[in-house]
C-alpha positions as CSV (number, residue, x, y, z in Angstrom):
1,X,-17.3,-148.8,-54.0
2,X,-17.8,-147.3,-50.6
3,X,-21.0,-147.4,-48.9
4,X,-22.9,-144.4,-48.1
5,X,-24.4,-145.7,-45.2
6,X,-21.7,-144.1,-43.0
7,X,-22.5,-140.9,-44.0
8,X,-26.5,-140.7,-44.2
9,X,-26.2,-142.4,-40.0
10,X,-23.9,-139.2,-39.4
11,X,-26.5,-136.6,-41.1
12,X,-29.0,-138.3,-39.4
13,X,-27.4,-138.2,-36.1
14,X,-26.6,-134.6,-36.6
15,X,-30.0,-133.6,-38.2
16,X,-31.2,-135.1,-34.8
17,X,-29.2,-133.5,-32.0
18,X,-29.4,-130.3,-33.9
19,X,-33.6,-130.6,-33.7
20,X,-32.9,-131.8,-29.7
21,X,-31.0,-128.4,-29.6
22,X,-33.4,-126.0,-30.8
23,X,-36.0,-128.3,-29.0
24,X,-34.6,-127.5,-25.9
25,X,-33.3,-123.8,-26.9
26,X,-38.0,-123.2,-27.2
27,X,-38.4,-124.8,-24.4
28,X,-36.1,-122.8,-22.4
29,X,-37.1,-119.8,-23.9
30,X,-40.9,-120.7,-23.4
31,X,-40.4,-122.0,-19.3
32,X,-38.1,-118.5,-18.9
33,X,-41.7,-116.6,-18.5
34,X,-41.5,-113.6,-16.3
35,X,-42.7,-114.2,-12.9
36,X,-45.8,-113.1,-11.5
37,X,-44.8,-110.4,-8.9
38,X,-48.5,-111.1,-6.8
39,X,-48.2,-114.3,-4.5
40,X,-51.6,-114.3,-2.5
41,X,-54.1,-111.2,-3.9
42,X,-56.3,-113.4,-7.0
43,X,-57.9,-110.5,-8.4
44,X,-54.8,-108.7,-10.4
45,X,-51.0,-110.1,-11.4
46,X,-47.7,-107.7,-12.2
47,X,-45.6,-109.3,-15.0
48,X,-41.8,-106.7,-14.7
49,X,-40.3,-106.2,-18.4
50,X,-37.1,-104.5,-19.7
51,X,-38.8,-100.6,-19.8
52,X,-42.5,-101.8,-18.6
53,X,-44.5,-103.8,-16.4
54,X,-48.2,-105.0,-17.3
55,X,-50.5,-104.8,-15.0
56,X,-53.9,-107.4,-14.7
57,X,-56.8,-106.6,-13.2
58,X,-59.0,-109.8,-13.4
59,X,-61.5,-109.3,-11.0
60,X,-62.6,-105.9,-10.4
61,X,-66.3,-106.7,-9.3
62,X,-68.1,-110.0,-8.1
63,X,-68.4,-112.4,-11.0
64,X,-67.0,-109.9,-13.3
65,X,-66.9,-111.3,-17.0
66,X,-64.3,-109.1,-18.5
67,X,-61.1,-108.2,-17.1
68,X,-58.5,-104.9,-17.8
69,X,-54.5,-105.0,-18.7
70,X,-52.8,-101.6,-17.7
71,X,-49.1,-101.0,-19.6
72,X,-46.8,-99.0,-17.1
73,X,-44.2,-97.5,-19.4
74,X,-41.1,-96.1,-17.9
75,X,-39.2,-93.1,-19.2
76,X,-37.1,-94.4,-22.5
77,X,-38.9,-97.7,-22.3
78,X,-40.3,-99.2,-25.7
79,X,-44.2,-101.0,-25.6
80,X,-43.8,-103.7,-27.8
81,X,-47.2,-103.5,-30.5
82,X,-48.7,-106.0,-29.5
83,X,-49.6,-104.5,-26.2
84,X,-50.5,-100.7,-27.5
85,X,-54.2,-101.9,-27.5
86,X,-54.4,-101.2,-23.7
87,X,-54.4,-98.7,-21.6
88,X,-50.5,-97.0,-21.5
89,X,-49.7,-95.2,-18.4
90,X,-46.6,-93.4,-17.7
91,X,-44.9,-94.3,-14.3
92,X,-43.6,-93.4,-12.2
93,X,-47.3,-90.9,-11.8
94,X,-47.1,-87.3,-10.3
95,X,-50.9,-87.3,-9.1
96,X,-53.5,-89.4,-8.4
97,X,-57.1,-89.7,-7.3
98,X,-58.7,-92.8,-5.4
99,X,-62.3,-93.4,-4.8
100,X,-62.0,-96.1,-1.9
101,X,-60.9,-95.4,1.9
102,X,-59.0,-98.8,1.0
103,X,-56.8,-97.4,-0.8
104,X,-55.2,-94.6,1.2
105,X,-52.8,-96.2,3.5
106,X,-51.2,-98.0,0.3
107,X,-50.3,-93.8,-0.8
108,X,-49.3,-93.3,3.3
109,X,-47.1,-96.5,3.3
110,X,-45.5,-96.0,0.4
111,X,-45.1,-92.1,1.5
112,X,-47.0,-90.4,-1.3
113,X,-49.8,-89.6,0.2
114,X,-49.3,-85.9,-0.7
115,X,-49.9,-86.7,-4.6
116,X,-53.3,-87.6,-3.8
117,X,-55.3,-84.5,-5.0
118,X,-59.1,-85.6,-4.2
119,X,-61.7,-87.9,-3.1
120,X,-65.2,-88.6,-3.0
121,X,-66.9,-87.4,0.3
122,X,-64.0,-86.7,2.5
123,X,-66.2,-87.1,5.5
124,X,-65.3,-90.9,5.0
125,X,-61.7,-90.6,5.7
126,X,-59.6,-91.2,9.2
127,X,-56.2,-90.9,8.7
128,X,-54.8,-87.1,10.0
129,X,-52.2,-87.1,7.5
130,X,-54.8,-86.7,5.0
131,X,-57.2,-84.6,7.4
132,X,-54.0,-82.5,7.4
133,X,-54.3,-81.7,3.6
134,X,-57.7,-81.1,4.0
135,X,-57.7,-79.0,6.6
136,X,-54.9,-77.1,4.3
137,X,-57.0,-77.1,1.3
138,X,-54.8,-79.8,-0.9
139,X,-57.9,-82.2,-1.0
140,X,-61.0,-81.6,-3.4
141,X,-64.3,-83.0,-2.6
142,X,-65.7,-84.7,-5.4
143,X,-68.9,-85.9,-4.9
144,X,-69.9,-89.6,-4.3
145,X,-68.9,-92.2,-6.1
146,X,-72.0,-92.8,-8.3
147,X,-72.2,-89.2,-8.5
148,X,-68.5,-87.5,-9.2
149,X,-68.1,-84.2,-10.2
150,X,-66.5,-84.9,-13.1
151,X,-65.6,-81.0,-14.0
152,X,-63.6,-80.8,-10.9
153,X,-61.9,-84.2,-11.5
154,X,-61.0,-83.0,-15.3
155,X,-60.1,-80.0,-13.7
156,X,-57.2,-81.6,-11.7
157,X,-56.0,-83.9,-14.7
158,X,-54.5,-86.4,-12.4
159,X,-52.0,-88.9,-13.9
160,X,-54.7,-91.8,-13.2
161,X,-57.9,-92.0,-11.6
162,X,-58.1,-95.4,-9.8
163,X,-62.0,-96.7,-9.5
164,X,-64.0,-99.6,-8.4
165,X,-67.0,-101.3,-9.8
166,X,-69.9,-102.8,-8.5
167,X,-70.9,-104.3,-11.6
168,X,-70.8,-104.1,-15.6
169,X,-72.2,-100.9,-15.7
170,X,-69.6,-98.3,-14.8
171,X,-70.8,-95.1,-17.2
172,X,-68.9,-92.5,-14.9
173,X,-65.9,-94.2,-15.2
174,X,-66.0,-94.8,-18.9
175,X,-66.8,-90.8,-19.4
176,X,-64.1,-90.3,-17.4
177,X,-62.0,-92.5,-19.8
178,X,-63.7,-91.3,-23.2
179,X,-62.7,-87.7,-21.8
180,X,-59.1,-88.4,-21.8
181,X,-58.2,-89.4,-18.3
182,X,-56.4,-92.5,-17.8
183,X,-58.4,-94.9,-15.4
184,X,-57.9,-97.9,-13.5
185,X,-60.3,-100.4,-11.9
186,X,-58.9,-102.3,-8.1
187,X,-60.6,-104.9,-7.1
188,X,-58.8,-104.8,-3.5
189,X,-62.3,-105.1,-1.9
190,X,-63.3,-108.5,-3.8
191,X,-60.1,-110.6,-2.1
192,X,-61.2,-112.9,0.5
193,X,-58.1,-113.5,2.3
194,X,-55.8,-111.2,4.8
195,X,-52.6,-111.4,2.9
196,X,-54.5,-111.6,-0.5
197,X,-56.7,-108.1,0.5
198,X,-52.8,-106.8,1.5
199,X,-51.0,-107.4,-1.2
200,X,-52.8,-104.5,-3.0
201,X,-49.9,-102.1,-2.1
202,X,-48.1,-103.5,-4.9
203,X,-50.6,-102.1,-6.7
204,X,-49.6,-98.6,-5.8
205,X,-45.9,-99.5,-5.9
206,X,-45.5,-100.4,-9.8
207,X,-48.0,-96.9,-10.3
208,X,-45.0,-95.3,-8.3
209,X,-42.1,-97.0,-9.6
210,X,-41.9,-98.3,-5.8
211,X,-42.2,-101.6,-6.7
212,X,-39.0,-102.6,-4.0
213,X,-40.4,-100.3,-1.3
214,X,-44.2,-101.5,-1.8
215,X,-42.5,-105.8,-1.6
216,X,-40.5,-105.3,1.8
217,X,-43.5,-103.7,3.1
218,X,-45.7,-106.4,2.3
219,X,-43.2,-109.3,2.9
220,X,-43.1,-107.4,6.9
221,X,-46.4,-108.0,7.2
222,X,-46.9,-111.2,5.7
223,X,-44.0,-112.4,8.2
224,X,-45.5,-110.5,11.0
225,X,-48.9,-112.3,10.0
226,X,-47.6,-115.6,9.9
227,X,-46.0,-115.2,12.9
228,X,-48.7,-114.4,15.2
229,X,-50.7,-117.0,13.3
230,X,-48.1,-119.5,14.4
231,X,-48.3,-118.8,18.1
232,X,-51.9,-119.1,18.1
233,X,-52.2,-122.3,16.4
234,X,-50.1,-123.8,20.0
235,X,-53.5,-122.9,21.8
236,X,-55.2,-125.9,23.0
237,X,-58.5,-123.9,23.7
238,X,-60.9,-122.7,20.8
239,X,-63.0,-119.8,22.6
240,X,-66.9,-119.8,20.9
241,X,-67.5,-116.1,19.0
242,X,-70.5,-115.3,18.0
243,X,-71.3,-112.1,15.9
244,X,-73.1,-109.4,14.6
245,X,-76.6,-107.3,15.6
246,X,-80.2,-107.3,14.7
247,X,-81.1,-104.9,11.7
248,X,-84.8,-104.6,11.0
249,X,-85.8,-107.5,13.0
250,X,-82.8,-110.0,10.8
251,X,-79.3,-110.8,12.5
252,X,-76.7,-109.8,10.5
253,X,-73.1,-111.9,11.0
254,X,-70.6,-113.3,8.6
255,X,-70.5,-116.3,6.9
256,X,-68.1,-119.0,7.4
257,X,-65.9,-118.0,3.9
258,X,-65.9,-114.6,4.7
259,X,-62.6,-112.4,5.1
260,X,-63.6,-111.9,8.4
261,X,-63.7,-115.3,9.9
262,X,-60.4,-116.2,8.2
263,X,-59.1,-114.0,10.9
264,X,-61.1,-115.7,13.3
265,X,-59.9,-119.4,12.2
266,X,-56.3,-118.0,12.4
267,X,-56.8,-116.6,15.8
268,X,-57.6,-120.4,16.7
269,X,-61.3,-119.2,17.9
270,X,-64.2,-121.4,17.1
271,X,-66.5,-119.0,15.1
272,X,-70.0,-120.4,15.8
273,X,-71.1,-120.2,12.0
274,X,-68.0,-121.2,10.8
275,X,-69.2,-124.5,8.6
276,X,-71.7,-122.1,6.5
277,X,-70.8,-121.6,2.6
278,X,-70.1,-118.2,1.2
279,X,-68.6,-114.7,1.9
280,X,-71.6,-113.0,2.5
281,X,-73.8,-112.3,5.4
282,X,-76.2,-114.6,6.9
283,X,-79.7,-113.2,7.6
284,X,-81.3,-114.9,10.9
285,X,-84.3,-114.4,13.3
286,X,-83.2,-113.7,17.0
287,X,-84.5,-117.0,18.6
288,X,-82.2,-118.7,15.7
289,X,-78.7,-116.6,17.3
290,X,-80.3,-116.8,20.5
291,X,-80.4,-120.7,20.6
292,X,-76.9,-121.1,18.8
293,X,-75.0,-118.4,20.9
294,X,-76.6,-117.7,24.3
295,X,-73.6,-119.5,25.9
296,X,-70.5,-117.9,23.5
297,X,-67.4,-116.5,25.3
298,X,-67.0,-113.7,23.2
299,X,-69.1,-111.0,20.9
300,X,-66.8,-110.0,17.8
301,X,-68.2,-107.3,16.1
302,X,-71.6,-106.1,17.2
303,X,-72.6,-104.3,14.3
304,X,-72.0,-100.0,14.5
305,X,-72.3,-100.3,19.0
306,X,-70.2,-98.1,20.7
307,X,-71.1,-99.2,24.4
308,X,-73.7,-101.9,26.2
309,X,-75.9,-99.3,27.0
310,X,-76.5,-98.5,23.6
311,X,-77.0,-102.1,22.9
312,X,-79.1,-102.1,25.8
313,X,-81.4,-99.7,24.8
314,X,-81.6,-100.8,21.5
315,X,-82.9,-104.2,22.1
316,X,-82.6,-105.6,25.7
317,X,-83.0,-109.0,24.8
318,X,-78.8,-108.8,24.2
319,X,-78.9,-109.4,27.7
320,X,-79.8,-112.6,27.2
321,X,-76.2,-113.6,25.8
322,X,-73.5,-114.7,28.2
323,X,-70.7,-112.7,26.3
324,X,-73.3,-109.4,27.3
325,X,-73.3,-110.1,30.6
326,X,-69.4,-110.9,31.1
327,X,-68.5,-107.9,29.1
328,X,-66.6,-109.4,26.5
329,X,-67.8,-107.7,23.8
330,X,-65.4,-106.4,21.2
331,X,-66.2,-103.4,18.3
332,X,-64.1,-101.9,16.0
333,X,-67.0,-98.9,15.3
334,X,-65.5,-97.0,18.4
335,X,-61.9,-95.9,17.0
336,X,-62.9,-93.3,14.3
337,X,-61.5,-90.5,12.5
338,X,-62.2,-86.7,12.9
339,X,-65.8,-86.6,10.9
340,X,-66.4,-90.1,12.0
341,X,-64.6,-92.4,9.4
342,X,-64.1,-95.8,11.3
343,X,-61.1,-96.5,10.9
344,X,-61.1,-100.3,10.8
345,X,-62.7,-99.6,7.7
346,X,-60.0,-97.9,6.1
347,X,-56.6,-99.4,7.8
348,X,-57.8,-103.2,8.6
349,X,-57.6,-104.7,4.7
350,X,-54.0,-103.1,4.3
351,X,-53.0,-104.2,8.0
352,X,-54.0,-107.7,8.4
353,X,-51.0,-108.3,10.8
354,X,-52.4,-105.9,13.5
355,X,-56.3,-107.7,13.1
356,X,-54.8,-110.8,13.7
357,X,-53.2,-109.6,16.5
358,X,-55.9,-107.8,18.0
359,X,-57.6,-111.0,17.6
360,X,-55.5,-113.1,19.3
361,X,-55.2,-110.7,22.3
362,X,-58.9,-110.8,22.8
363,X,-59.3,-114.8,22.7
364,X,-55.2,-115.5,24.1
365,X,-54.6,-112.6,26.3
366,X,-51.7,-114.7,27.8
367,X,-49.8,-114.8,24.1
368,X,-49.6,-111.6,23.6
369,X,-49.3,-109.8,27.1
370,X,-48.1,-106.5,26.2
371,X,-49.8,-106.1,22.8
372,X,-52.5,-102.9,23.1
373,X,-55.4,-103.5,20.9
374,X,-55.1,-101.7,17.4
375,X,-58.9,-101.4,15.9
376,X,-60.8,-103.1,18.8
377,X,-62.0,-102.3,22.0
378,X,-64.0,-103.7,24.8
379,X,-67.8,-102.2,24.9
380,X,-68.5,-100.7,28.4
């Protein structure tokens, strides 16, 4: 009689390689996840499908406790049901309106700025391509943001309103929403680095179906960034900055997490306040600034001056500081728009590269010896 043993060792053998096969066949088909299309921004992620993209928003105001998923179907594509719970939009949009200054050079960059078709007090804008649409009566005012004029905005039917929020309650926007309008929350202003504030413009690009244009425009500035971030790191001297003005008898200046002084540790300056915790403001007396700062090379950011004598006649104890009496004091609130829009406010957080670089020609003149300063300019 033969023996079976033979056999069952060659079905087991077979039962076994067949289970390493499918084994490996999940855990190919598990690892093969589509890639996240966001690298630096941590408040939303861009997953590209066959016919779709989703879209994450996961942090659209401090400390937020719920998060949004936007599914940008292109023409013919098909939305799998598990994913027709959310918020479909179809891309690429025709029209759009946008509630923050932040979010107009993303439309200029990606050259669709004339799709925009209103925003909350106008006044607030800078750039003179969109001056030039209102000035042709393109643009609708709509109000402030806590206060929108809803009619007009139902009026216009854009393909998506995008909003912010400051906090849970957001009953304008949800109106907006129960109303029929398709609305998106960015959380642009809530990223605490350069490159992560930046990287918005993809954003914009997947709403667009620019999603190549809206990548080689960031990748130029993140190269552009790193570069100048490079050079300044061969410095071997740290000039002291010390910031910020007296409001109602407190000094305002940043703290030491703040997307402002990341620019300022990247510029290879030694921001006086740099070793404080958070990305807020501090709140100190005079006599505390005073003591700390009397002897710093350089003022960044004085609050809204436009020129010493202002300062001066504000408060003449600036005098005091050595970077008021060497004239190296240094304000973005001089460069504004046509109705007085500053424009730092509204270019800066999509053009990190030029900060830096403004940055680094205040503190290392000699690195960059042909470079005119962008947002900032020397108080006289």
């Amino acid at each position: 009689m033969k023996s079976v043993f033979p056999k069952i060792t060659f079905f087991l053998l077979l039962l076994f390689f067949t289970q390493c096969k499918e084994n490996k066949t999940e855990n190919a088909n598990s690892e093969s996840k589509v890639p996240n299309q966001v690298l630096f921004a941590k408040g939303f992620s861009l997953f590209k499908y066959d016919g779709f993209s989703v879209l994450k928003v996961n942090n659209p105001w401090p400390k937020a406790d719920k998060n949004y998923t936007y599914i940008l179907k292109e023409k013919n594509g098909i939305i799998p049901d598990s994913l027709k719970q959310y918020t479909v939009i179809e891309v690429p949009i025709k029209t759009i309106i946008v509630t923050s200054t932040t979010h107009i050079p993303s439309l200029e960059m990606l050259g669709v700025e004339n799709s925009l078709l209103g925003f909350p007090h106008l006044d607030y804008i800078s750039s003179e391509k969109i001056w030039a649409r209102i000035q042709a009566g393109k643009l609708k005012e709509l109000g402030n943001n806590h206060d929108l004029n809803t009619e007009f905005i139902i009026d216009l039917s854009p393909s998506v309103l995008i909003g912010y929020g400051i906090d849970n309650n957001n009953p304008m926007l949800d109106n907006l929403e129960k109303s029929g309008l398709k609305v998106m929350f960015n959380g642009d202003w809530n990223e605490e680095t350069p490159l992560g504030k930046a990287e918005w413009i993809k954003f914009f690009g997947a709403l667009y179906g620019l999603e190549n244009k809206s990548n080689a425009i960031f990748s130029a500035i993140e190269l552009d960034y790193k570069k100048t971030l490079e050079m300044a790191k061969k410095t071997t001297i740290k000039p002291t900055i010390m910031a910020g003005a007296i409001y109602e008898d407190q000094w305002y200046l940043p703290k030491g997490d703040s997307w402002a002084c990341y620019f300022l540790k990247d510029a290879n300056a030694n921001y006086l306040w740099n070793n404080t915790k958070g990305t807020g403001s501090l709140s100190l007396s005079f006599e505390n600034v005073l003591e700390k700062a009397q002897n710093a090379d350089f003022w960044i950011g004085p609050g809204q001056f436009t020129s010493l004598k202002e300062m001066e006649a504000t408060n003449k104890h600036y005098k005091q500081f050595k970077a008021f009496q060497d004239k190296k004091i240094y304000s973005f609130s001089t460069k504004k728009g046509k109705t007085g829009g500053v424009i730092f406010y509204e270019l800066a957080p999509n053009r990190p590269d030029l900060v830096l670089k403004d940055l680094v020609k205040i503190v290392h003149p000699e690195l960059l010896p042909t470079y005119q300063l962008t947002f900032f300019e020397q108080l006289k």
